[in-house]
C-alpha positions as CSV (number, residue, x, y, z in Angstrom):
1,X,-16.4,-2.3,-19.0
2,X,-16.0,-0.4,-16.3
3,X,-14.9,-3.0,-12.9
4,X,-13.4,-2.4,-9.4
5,X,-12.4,-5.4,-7.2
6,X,-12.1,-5.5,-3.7
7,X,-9.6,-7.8,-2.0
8,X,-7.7,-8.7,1.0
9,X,-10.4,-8.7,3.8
10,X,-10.6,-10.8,6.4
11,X,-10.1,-11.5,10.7
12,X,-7.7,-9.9,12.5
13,X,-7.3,-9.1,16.0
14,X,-8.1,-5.4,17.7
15,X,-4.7,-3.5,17.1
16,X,-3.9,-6.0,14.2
17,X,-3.5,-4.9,10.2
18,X,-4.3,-5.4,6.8
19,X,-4.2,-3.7,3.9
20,X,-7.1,-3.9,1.2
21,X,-6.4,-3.5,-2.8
22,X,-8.9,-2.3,-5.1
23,X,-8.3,-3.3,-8.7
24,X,-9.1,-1.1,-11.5
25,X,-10.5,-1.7,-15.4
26,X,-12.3,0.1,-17.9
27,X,-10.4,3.3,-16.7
28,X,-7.7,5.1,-16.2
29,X,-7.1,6.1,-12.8
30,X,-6.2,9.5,-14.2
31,X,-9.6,10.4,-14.9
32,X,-11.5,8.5,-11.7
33,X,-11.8,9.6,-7.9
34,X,-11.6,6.6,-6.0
35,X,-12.8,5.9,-2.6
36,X,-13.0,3.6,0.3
37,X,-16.9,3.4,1.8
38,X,-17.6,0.9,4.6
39,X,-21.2,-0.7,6.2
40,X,-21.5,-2.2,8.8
41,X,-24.8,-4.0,10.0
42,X,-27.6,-2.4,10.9
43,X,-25.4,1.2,9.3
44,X,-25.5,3.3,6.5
45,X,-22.8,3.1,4.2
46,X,-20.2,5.8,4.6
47,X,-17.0,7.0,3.6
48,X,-13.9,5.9,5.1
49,X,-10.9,7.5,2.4
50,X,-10.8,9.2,-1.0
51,X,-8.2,10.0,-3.6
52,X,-8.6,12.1,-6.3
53,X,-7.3,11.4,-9.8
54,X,-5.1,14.4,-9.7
55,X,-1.8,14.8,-7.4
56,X,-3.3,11.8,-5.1
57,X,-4.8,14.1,-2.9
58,X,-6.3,11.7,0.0
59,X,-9.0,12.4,2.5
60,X,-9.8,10.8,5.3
61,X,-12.9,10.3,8.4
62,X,-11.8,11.8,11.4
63,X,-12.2,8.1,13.1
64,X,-9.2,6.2,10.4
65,X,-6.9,9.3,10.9
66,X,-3.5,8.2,11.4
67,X,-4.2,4.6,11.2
68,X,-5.5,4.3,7.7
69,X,-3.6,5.6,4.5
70,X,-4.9,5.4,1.0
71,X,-2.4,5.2,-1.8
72,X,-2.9,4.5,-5.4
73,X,-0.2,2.5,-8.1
74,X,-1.7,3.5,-11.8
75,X,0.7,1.6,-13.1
76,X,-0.9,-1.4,-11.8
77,X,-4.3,0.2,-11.4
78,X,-4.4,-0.3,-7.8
79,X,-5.5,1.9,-5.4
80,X,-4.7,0.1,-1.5
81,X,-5.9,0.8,2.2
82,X,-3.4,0.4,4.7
83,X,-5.2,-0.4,8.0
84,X,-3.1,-0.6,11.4
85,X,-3.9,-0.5,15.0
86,X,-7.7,-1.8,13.9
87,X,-10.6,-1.5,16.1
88,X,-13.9,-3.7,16.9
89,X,-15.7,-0.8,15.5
90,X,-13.8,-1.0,12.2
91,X,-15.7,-4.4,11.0
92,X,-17.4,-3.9,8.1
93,X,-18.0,-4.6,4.4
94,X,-15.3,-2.2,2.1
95,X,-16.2,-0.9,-0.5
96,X,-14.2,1.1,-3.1
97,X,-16.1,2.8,-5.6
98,X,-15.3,5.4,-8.3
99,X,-16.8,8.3,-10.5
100,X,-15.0,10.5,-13.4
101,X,-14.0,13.7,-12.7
102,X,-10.0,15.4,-13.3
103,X,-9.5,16.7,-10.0
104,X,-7.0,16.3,-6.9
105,X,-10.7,16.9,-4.9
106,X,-12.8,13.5,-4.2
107,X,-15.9,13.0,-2.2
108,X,-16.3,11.1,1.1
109,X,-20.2,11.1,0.4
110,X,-21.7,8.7,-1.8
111,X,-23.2,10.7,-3.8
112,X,-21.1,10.8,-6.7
113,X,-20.0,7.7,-6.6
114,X,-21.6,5.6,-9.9
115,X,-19.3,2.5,-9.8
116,X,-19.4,-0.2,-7.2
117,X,-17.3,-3.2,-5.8
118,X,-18.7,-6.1,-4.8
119,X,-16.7,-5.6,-1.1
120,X,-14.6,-7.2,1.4
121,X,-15.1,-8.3,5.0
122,X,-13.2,-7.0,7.4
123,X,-13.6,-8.8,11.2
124,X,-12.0,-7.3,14.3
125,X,-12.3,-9.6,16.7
126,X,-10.2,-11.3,19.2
């Protein structure tokens, strides 16, 4: 059975870090895109990061650029997000979803996207 797990949310301060780990089963990551969606209240749900299952070929939102990086263990089935220098406008619910496809491409829509996490919290508050 296909699952994804969400974990490491939680409140830091503006310019603080964490790093979120999305746990894997029912697949290999060889064969699933994987990406990083967030929603804040009162907002859609949209992407944040994406990795293909191919090469790890990331993609990111112009807004996480150089303060977010995605990076995926298959060994463990883990894929992670690295957050630094976090903003107020970064709290939200993460969410790292998946869909098969054998490709270093992967979608920062939603689209495509057929498995679902439950989410994480993250707070930026001071």
């Amino acid at each position: 059975q296909v699952q994804l797990v969400e974990s490491g949310g939680g409140l830091v301060q503006p310019g603080g870090s964490l790093r979120l780990s999305c746990a894997a089963s029912g697949f290999t990551l060889g064969t699933i895109a994987i990406g990083w969606f967030r929603q804040a209240p009162g907002k859609e749900r949209g992407g944040v990061s994406c990795i293909g299952s191919i090469d790890g070929s990331t993609r990111y939102v112009d807004s996480v650029k150089g303060r977010f990086i995605m990076s995926r263990d298959n060994d463990k089935k883990t894929v992670y997000l690295q957050m630094i220098n976090l903003k107020p406008e970064d709290k939200a619910v993460y969410y790292c979803p998946a869909y098969h496809i054998v490709s270093p491409m992967c979608s920062l829509t939603t689209s495509p996207y057929n498995y679902w996490g439950q989410g994480a919290q993250v707070t930026v508050s001071s």
